[in-house]
Residue frames as a rotation matrix with the C-alpha (Angstrom) as fourth column:
UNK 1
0.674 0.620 0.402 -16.80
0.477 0.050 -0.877 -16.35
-0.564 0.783 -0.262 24.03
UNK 2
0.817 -0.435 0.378 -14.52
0.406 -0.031 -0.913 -13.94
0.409 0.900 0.151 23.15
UNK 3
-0.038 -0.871 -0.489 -10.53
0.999 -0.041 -0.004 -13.19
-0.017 -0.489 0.872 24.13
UNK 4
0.202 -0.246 -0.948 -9.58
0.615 -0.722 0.318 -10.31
-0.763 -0.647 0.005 25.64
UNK 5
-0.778 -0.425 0.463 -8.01
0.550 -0.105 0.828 -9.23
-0.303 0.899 0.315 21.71
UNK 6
-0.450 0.676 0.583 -11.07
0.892 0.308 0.330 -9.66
0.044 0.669 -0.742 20.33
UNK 7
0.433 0.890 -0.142 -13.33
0.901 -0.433 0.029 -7.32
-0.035 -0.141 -0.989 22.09
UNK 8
0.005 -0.476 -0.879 -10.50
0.451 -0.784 0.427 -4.81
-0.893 -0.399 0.211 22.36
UNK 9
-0.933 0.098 0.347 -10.60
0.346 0.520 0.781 -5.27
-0.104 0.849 -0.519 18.45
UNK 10
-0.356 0.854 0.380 -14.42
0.888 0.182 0.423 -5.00
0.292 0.488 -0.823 18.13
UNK 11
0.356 0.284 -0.890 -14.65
0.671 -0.741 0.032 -1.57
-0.650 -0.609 -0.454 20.39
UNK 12
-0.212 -0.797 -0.566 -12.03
-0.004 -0.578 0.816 -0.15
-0.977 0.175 0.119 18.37
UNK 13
-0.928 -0.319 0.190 -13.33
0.241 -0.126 0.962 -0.84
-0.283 0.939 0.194 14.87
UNK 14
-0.011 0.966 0.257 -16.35
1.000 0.012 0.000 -0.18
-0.003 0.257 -0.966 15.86
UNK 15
0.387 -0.006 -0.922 -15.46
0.310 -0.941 0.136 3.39
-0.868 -0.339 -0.362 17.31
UNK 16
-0.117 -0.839 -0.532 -12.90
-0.281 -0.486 0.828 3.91
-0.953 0.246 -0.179 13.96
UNK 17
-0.387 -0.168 0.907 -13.71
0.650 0.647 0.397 1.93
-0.654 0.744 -0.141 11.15
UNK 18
0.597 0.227 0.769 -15.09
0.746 -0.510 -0.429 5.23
0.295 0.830 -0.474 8.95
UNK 19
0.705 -0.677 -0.211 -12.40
-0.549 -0.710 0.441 7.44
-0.448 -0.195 -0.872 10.08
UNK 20
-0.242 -0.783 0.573 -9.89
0.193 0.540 0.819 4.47
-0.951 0.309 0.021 9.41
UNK 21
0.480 0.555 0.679 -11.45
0.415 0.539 -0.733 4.45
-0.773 0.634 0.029 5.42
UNK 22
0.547 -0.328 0.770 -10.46
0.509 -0.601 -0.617 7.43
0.665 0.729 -0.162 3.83
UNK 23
0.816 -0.438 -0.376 -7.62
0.286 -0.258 0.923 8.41
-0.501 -0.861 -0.085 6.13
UNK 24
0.736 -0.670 0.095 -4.67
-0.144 -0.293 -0.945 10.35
0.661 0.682 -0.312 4.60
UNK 25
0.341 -0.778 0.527 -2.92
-0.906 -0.122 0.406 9.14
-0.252 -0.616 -0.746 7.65
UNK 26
0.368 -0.183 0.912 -3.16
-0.185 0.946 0.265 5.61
-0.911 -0.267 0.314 6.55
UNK 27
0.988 -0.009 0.154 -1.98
0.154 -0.029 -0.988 6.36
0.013 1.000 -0.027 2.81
UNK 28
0.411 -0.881 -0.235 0.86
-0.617 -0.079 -0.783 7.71
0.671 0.467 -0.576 3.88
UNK 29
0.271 -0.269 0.924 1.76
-0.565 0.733 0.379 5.01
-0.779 -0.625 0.046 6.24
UNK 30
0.665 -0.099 0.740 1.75
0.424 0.867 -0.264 2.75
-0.615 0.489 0.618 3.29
UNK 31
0.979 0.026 -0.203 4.01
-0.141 -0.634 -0.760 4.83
-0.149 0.773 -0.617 1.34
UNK 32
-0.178 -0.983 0.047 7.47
-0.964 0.184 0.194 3.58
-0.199 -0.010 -0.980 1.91
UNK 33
0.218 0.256 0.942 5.96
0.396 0.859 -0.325 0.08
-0.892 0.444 0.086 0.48
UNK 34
0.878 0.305 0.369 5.77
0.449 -0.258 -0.855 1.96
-0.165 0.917 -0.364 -3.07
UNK 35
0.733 -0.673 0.100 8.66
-0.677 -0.708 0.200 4.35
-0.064 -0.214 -0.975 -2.29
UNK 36
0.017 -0.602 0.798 11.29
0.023 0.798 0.602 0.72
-1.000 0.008 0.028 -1.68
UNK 37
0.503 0.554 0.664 9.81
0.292 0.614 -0.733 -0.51
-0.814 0.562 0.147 -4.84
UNK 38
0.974 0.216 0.069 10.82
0.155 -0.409 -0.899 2.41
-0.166 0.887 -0.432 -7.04
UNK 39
0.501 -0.847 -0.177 13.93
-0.848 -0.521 0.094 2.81
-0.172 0.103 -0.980 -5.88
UNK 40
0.064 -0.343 0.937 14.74
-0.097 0.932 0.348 -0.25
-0.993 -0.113 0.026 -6.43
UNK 41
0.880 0.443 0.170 13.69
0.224 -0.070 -0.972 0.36
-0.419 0.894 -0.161 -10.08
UNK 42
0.997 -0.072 0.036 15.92
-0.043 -0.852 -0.522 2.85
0.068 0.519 -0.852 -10.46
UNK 43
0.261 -0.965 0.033 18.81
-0.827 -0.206 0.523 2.23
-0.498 -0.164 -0.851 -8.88
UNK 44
0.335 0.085 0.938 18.25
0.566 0.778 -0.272 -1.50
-0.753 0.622 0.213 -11.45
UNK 45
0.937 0.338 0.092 17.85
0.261 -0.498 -0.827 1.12
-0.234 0.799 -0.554 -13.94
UNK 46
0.641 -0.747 0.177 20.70
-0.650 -0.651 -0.391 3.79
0.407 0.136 -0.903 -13.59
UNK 47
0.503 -0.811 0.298 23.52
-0.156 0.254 0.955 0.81
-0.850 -0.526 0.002 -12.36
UNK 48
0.152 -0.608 -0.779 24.62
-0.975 -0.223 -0.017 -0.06
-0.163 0.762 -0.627 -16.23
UNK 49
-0.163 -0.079 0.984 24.32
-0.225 0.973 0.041 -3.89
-0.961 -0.215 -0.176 -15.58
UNK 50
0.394 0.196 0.898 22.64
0.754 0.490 -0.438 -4.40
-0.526 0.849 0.046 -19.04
UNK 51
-0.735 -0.432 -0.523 24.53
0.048 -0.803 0.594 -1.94
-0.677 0.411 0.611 -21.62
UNK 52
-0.722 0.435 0.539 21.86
0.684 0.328 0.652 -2.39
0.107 0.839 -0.534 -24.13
UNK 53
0.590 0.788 -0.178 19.13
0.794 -0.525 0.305 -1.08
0.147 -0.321 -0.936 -21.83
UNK 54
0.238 -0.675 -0.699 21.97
0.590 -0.471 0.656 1.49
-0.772 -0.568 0.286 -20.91
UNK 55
-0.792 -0.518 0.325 22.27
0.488 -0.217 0.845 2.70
-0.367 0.828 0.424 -24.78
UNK 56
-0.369 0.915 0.161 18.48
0.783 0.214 0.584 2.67
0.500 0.342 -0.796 -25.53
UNK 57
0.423 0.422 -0.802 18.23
0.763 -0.643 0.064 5.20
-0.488 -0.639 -0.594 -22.12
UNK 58
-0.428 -0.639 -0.639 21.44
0.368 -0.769 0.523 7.35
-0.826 -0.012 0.564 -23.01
UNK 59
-0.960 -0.269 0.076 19.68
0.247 -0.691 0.680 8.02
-0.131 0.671 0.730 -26.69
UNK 60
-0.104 0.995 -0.005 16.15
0.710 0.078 0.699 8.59
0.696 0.069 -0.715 -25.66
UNK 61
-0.832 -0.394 0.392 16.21
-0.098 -0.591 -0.801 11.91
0.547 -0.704 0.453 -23.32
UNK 62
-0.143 0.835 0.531 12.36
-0.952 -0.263 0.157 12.04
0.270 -0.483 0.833 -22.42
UNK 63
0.104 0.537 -0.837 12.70
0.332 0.775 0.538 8.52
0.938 -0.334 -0.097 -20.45
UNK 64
-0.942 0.062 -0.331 13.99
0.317 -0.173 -0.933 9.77
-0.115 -0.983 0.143 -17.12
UNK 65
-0.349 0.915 0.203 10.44
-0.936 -0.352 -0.020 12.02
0.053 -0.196 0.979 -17.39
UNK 66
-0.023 0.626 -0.779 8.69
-0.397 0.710 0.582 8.59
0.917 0.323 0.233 -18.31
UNK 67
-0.289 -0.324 -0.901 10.57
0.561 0.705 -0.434 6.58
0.776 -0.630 -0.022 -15.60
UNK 68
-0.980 0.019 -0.199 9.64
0.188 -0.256 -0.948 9.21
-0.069 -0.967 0.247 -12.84
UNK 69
-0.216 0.976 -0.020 5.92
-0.965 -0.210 0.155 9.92
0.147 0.052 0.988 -13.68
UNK 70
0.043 0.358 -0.933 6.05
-0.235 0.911 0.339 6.28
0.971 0.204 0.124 -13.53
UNK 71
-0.625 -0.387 -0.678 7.64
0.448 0.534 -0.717 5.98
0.640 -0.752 -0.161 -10.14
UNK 72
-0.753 0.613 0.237 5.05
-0.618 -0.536 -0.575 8.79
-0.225 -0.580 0.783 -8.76
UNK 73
0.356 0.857 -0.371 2.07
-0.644 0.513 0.567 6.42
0.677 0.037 0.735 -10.22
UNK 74
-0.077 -0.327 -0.942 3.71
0.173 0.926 -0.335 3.23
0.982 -0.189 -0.014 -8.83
UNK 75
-0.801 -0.401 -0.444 4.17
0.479 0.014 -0.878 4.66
0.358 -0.916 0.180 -5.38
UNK 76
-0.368 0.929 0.031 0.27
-0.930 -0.368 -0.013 6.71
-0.001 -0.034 0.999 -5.50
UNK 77
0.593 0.599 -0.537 -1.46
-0.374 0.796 0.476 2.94
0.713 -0.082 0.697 -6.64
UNK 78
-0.365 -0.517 -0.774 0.99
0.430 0.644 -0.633 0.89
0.826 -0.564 -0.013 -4.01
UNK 79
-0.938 -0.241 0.251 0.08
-0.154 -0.358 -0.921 3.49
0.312 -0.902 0.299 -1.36
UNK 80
-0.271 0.914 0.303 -3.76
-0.952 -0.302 0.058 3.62
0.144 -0.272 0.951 -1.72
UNK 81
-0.040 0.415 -0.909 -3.74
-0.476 0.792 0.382 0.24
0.878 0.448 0.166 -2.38
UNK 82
-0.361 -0.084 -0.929 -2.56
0.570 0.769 -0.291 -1.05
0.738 -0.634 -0.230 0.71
UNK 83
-0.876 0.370 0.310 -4.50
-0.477 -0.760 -0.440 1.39
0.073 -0.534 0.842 2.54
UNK 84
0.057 0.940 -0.337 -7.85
-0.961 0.144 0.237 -0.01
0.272 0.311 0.911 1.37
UNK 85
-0.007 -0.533 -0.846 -6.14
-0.281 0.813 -0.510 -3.43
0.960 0.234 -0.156 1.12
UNK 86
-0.875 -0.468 -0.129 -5.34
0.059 0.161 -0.985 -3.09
0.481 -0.869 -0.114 5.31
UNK 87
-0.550 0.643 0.533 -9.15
-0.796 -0.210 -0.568 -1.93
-0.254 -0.736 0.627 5.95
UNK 88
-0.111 0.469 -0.876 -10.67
-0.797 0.486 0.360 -4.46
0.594 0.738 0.319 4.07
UNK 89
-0.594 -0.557 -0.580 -8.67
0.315 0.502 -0.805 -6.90
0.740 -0.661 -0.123 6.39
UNK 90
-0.979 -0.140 0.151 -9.66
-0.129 -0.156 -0.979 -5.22
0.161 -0.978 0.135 9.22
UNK 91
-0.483 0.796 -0.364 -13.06
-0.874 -0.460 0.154 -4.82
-0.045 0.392 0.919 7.93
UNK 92
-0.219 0.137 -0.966 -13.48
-0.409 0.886 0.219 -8.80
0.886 0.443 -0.138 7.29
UNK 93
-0.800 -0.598 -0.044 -12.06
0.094 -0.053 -0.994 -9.46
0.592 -0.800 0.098 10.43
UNK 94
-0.862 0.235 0.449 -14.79
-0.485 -0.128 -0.865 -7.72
-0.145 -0.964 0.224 12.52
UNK 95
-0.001 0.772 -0.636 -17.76
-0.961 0.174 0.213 -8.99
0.275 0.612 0.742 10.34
UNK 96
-0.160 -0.447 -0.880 -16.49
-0.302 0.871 -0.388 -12.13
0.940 0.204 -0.274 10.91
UNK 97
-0.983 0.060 -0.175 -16.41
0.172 -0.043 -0.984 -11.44
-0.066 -0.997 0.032 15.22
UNK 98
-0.613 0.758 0.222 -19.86
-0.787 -0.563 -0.250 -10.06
-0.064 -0.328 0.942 14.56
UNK 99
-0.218 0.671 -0.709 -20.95
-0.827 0.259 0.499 -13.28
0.518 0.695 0.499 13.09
UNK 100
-0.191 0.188 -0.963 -20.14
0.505 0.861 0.068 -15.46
0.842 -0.473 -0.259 15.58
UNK 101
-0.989 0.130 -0.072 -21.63
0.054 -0.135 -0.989 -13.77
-0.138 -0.982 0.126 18.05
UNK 102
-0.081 0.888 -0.453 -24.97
-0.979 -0.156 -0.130 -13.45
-0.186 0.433 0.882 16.42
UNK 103
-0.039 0.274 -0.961 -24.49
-0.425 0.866 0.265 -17.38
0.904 0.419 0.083 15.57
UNK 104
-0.617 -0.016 -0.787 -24.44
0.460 0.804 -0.377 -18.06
0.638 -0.595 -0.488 19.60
């Protein structure tokens, strides 16, 4: 009925699956997803590739503040997201195992 996976799988989210929810271990797991991202931003940002966008920074001082309050959101919504995002998944998943056992 079901593979060896499965049930290992259905013990486990049964034993974990509200500990797994609001876990600050699993937030920051996802954090170097958000963390890539920004730097990637930045280092787009601060290379000089477009001189325009490169003028526009140099005579505006309060963007670096913008550009990092941004990168601290960006990398806060990227982290929770895929946090929630991974139980959901997991969450489907067993719902799913429960149903077909309840359908045989």
């Amino acid at each position: 009925m079901y593979t060896q996976k499965e049930e290992a799988f259905m013990k486990y989210w049964e034993a974990n699956r509200l500990k797994k929810k609001r876990s600050l271990k699993n937030i920051l797991i996802s954090t170097p997803l958000g963390l890539i991202l920004v730097i990637a931003v930045f280092i787009n940002f601060f290379s000089g590739w477009y001189k325009r966008a490169a003028m526009d920074a140099n005579a505006d001082p309060s963007l670096i503040l913008i550009l990092l309050i941004a990168g601290i959101i960006i990398v806060a919504f990227t982290a929770i997201f895929s946090s929630y995002h991974k139980w959901d998944i997991n969450e489907n998943y067993y719902k799913e195992l429960l149903a077909r056992k309840e359908k045989k």
